[in-house]
C-alpha positions in Angstrom: 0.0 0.0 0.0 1.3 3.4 -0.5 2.0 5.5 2.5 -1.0 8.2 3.4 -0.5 11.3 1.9 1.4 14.9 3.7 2.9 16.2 0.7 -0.5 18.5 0.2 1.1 20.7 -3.0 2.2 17.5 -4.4 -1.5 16.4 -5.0 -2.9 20.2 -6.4 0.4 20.3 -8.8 -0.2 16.8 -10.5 -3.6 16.9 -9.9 -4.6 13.7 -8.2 -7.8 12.4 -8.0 -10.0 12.5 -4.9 -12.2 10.6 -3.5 -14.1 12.8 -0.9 -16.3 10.6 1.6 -17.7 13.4 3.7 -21.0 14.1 3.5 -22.9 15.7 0.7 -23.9 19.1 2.6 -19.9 19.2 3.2 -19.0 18.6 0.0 -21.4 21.5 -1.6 -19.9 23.8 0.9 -16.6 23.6 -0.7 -14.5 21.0 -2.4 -12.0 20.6 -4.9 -11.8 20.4 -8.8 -10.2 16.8 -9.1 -12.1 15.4 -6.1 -15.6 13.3 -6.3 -18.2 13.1 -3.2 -18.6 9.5 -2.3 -19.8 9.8 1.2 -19.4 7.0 3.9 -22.4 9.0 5.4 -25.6 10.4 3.6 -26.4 14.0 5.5 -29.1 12.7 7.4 -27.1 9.5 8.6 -24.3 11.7 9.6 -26.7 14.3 11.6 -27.5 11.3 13.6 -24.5 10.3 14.3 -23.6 13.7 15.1 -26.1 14.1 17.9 -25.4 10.6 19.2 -21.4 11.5 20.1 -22.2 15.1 21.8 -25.0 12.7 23.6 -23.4 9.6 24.3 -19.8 9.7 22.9 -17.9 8.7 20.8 -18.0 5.1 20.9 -22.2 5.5 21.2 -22.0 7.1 17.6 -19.4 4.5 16.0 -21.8 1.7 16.7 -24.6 4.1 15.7 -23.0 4.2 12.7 -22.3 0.5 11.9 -26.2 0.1 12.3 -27.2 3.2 10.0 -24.6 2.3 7.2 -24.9 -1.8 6.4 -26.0 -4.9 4.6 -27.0 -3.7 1.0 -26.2 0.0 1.7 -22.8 -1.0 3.0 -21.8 -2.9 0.2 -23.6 -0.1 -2.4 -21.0 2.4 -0.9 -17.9 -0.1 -1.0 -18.3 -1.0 -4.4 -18.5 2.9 -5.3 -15.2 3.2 -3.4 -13.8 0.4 -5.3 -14.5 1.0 -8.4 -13.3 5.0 -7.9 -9.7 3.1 -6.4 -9.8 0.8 -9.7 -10.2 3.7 -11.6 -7.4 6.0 -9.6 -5.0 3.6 -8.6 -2.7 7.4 -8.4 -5.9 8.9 -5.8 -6.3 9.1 -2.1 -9.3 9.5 -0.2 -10.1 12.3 2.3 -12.3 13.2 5.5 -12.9 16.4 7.0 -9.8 16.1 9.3 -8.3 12.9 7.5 -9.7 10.7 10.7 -12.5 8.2 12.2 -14.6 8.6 8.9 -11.6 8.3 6.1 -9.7 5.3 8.4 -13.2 3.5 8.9 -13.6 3.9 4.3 -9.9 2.3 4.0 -11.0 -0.3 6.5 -13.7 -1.2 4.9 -12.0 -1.2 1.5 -9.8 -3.5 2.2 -11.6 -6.0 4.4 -14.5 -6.0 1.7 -12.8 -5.3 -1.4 -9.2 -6.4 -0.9 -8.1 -3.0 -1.9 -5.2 -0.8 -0.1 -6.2 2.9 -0.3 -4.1 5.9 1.1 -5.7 8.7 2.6 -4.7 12.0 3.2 -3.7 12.9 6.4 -5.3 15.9 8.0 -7.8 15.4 5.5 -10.1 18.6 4.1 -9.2 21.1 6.4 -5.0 20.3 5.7 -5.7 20.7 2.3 -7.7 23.4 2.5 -5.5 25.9 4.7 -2.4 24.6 2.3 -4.3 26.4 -0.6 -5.1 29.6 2.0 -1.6 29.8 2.8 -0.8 29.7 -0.8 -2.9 32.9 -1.6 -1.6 34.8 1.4 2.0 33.7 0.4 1.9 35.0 -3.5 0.0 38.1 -2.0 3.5 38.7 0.0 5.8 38.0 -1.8 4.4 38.4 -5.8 4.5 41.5 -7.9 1.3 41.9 -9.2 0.2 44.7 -12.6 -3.5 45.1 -13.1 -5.4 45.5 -16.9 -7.8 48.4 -17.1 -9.5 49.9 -19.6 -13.1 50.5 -20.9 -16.1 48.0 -20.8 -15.2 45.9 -23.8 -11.7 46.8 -24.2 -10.7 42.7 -24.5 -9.2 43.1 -21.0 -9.8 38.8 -20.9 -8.6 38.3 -24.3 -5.0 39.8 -23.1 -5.0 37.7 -20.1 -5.6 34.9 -22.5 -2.3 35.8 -24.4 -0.3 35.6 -21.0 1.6 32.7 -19.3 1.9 34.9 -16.2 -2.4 35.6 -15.7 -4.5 35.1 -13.0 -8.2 35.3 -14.8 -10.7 35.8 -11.6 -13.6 36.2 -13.9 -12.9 32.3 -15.2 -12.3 30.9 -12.0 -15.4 33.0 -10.4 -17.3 31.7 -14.0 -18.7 35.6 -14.3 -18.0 38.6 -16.5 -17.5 40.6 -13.5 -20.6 43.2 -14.7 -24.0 43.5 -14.3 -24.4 41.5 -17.5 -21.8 39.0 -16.5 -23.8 35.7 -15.7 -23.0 33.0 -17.8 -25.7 30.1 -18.1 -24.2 28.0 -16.1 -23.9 29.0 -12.5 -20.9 30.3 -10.1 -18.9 28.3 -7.8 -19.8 27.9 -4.3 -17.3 30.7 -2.7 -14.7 28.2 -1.3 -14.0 26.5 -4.5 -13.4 30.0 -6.1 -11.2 30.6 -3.8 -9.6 27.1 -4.2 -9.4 27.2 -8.4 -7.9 30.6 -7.9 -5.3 29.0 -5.1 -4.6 25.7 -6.9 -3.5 28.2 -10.1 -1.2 30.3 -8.2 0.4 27.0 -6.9 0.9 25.5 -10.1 2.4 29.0 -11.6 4.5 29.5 -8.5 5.9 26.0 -9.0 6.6 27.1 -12.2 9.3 29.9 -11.2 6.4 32.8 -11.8 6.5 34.8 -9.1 5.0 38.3 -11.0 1.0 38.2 -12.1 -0.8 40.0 -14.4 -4.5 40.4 -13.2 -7.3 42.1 -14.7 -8.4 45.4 -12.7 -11.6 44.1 -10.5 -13.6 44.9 -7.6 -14.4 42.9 -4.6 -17.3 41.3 -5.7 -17.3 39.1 -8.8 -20.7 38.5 -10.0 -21.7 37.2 -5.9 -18.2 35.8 -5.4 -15.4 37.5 -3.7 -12.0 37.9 -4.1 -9.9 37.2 -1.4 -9.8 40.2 1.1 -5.5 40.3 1.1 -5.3 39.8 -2.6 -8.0 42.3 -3.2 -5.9 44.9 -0.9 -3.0 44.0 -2.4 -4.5 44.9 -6.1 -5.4 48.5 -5.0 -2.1 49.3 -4.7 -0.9 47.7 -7.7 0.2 49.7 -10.5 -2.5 49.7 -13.8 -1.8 48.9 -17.1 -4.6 50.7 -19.7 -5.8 49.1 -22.2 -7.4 51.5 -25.1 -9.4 50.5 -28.1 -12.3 52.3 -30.1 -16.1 52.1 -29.5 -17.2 50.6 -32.7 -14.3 47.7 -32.0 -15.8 47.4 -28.4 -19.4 47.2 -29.3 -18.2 44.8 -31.7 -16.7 42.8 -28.8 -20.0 42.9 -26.2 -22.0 41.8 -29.1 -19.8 38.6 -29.7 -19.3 37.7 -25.8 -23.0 39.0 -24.3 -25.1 38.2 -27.6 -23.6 35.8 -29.7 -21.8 33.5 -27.3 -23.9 33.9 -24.3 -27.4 33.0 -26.6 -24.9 29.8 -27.3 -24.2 29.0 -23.9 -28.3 29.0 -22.9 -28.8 27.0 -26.3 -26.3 24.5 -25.2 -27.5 24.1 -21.4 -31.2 24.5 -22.1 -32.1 23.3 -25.3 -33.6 25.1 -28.2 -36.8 26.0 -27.1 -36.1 27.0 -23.6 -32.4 28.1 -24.3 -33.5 31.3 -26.2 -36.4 32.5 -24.0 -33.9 32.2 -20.8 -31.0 34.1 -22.3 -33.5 37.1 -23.3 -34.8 36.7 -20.1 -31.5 37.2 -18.5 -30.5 40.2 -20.7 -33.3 42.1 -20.3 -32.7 41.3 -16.5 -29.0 42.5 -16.7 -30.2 45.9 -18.2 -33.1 45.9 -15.3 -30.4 45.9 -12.2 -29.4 48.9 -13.5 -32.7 51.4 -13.8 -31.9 53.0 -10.4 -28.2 54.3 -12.0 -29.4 55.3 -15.6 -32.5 56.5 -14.9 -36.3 56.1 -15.5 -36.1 57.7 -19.2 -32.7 56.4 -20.3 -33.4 53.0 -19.2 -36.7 53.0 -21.3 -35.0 54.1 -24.4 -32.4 51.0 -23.9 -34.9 48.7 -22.9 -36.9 49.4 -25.7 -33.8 49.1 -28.0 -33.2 45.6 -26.6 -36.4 44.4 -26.5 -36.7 45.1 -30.3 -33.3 43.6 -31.1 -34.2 40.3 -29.0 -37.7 40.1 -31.5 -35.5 40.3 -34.0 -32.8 37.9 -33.4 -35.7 35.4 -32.6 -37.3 36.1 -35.8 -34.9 35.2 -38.2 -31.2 34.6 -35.7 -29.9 38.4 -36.5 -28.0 40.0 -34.0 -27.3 43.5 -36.0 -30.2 45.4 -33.4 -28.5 44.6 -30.4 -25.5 47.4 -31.7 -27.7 50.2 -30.7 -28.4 49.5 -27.0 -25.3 48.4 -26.4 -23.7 51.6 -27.8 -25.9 53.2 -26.0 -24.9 51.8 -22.8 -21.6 52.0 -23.2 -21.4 55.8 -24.1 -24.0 57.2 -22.2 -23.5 55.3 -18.6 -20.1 52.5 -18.5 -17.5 54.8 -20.6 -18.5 57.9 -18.4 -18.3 55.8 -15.2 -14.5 54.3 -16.2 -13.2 57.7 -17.3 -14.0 58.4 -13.6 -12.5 55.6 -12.3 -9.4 56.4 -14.5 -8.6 59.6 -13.5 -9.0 58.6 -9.5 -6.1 55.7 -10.4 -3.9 58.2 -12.9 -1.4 58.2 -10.7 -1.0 54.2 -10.5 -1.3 54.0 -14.9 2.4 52.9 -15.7 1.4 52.3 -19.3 -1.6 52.9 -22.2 -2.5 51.4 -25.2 -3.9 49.2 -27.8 -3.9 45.5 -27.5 -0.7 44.7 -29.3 1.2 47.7 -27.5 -0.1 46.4 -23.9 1.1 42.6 -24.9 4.3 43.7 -25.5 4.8 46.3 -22.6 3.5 43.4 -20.0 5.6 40.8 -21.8 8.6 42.7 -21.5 7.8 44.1 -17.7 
């Protein structure tokens, strides 16, 4: 059998499977990306058994949990675990605190299944403050240059180009705007923080040790960057991206029309797909009445609601131009010219896409 697992950045860096047998209701509260839940306890079983140790104690709740978890349930469970170990002879399986419940799964996997199974020691929480202490380490010791520029600028599409980028819209899976939602939905807050972590590592390992990150608030759609990385950005100098409005509108119209109607096509079907992503446009442009006003918001909304009747007349996408140049010029271009001038004195560098490459590839 191999020996039970310590070597914590060893599993993020070659990305080892995971076999995760806490419960369900821990699992959703935050995993990680190569890890599958394949409890030893169901939520309600392990609620019991809960209540039974601060009761009764500890040995009270093991035998509790003999009787809740066997016969044809038992063996259900094992043959999961077996046939995730046949599968990932490379994995290790994991508890909360790598103890009673992942020793009791490697018992039973061998006694039952003849199969030798390492676990990882400390379990969840050990692998989960090795990815904290990642963050906070990189926040300490990294340089870090942050993208700006106008709404639709391609600030994403530069990061793409880069070996040294940290995207937090991918690993939050949101644009960052109003109209960022994508159809499928964010992570749970925890494993954004985790994706973001387990990146850093493996760039870290890699001798990077200077990141290029776009210029973000706090929130990401409703996930947040972490608070020390965050602080550390507002003091980081900017790099400005600058591109025309015609190019830009261009841009939005691929990533918030074109691609986004895609993505609700691809999740929801046809029929549904198309009624959902109108849906969510016309809800994106909603949020913000309050900030562009009863009058403006009409004329947009109006704008959009005839480009939508159009697209899902005949698939054309030229209408949505208008309400989107709208938008831009009369409320986001306004509100970023602000937000440039109150960071001038951080701007190290402006302009165009192919200028900014090469200024951040040389830096």
């Amino acid at each position: 059998m191999r020996d039970n697992c310590t070597d914590y950045r060893g599993l993020f860096l070659a990305d080892t499977p995971l076999m995760d047998v806490r419960a369900p209701v821990e699992f959703e509260k935050g995993a990680f990306a190569r890890s599958l839940n394949l409890p030893l306890m169901n939520d309600s079983e392990r609620e019991q058994v809960g209540t039974c140790y601060k009761r009764h104690g500890q040995q009270a709740a093991i035998e509790l949990g003999h009787r809740l978890v066997q016969g044809e349930l038992k063996e259900a469970r094992i043959e999961a675990w077996a046939t995730f170990a046949r599968q990932n002879p490379d994995g290790y399986l994991y508890c909360f605190r790598g103890g009673l419940r992942s020793q009791i799964t490697q018992q039973w996997l061998k006694s039952e299944a003849g199969i030798d199974y390492p676990r990882v020691v400390g379990g969840y929480k050990a692998l989960r403050h090795c990815l904290m202490d990642t963050t906070e380490q990189a926040v300490q010791a990294c340089d870090f240059v942050l993208v700006g520029g106008l709404t639709g600028s391609g600030k994403t599409e530069v990061l793409a180009c880069l070996g040294n980028a940290l995207d937090l819209e991918g690993h939050a899976n949101h644009r960052g705007s109003s109209f960022g939602k994508h159809a499928t939905p964010q992570p749970g807050q925890i494993d954004f923080e985790n994706r973001l972590a387990v990146d850093i590592l493996k760039k870290r390992d890699r001798g990077i040790d200077s990141f290029v990150l776009e210029d973000e608030g706090r929130a990401i759609g409703s996930r947040a960057v972490p608070l020390s990385l965050y602080q550390r950005m507002q003091e980081a100098p900017l790099v400005w991206l600058m591109d025309g409005v015609e190019e830009r509108v261009e841009r939005i119209l691929k990533d918030y029309v074109v691609d986004l109607c895609a993505e609700f096509l691809a999740v929801h079907g046809v029929e549904q797909g198309f009624d959902r992503f109108a849906e969510r446009l016309c809800q994106s442009l909603a949020s913000l009445v309050k900030r562009l006003g009863g009058e403006r918001y009409q004329r947009l909304a109006k704008a959009l609601d005839s480009a939508l009747d159009e697209q899902a007349r005949g698939g054309g996408v030229e209408g949505h131009r208008a309400w989107i140049s709208g938008l831009l010029t009369e409320y986001y271009d306004p509100m970023y010219a602000y937000q440039r001038e109150a960071k001038g004195a951080r701007i190290e560098f402006a302009g165009g896409r192919d200028e900014v490459l090469a200024y951040l590839r040389d830096r």
